[in-house]
C-alpha positions in Angstrom: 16.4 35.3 -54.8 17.4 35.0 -51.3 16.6 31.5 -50.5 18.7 31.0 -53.7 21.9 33.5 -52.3 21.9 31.9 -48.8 22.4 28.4 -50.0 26.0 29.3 -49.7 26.1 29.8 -46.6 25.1 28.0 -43.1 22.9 30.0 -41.0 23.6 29.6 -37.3 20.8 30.9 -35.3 21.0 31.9 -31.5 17.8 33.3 -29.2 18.8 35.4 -27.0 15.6 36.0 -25.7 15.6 34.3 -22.8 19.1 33.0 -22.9 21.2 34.9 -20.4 24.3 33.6 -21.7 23.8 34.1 -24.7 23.1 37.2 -24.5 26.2 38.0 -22.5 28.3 36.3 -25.4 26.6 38.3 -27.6 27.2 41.0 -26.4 31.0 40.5 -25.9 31.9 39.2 -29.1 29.3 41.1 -30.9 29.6 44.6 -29.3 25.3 44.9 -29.6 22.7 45.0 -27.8 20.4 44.9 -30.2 17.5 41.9 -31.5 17.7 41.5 -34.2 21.0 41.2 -35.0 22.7 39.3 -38.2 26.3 38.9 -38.3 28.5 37.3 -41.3 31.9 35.3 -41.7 33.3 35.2 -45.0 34.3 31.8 -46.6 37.5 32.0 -44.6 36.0 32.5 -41.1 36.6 36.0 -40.8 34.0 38.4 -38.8 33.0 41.1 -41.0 31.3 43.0 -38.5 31.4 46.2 -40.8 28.8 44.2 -42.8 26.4 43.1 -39.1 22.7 44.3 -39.4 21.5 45.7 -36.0 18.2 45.8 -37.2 16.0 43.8 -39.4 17.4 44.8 -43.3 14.9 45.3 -45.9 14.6 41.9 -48.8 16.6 44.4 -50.7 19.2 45.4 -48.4 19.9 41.9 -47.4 19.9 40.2 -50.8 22.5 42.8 -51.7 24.9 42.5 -48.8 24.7 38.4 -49.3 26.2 38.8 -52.6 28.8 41.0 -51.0 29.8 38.3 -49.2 32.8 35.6 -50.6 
């Protein structure tokens, strides 16, 4: 069901691992420290950072906050 949901959207995947700048960046824009970290854009571009996961989501909890998302 989620493979299925996230076919409308493109994933963009950053490590920050061992990424210094990256890290920095996301910690600007992003406002967290925290790994992992999910953010969303709605079809428009828009940060919804209200909807960010700081933490890994349950298959549940993210499924549900994918179909949130227009």
């Amino acid at each position: 069901r989620v493979v299925a949901e996230l076919k409308r959207f493109v994933a963009v995947r950053v490590d920050v691992t061992s990424d210094k700048q990256a890290q920095k960046l996301k910690i600007d824009r992003y406002r967290s420290y925290s790994v992992p970290f999910i953010a969303f854009y709605d079809g428009r571009g828009n940060h919804l950072a209200a909807r960010a996961f700081k933490q890994k989501p349950s298959t549940e909890a993210f499924l549900s906050r994918l179909k949130e998302i227009h």
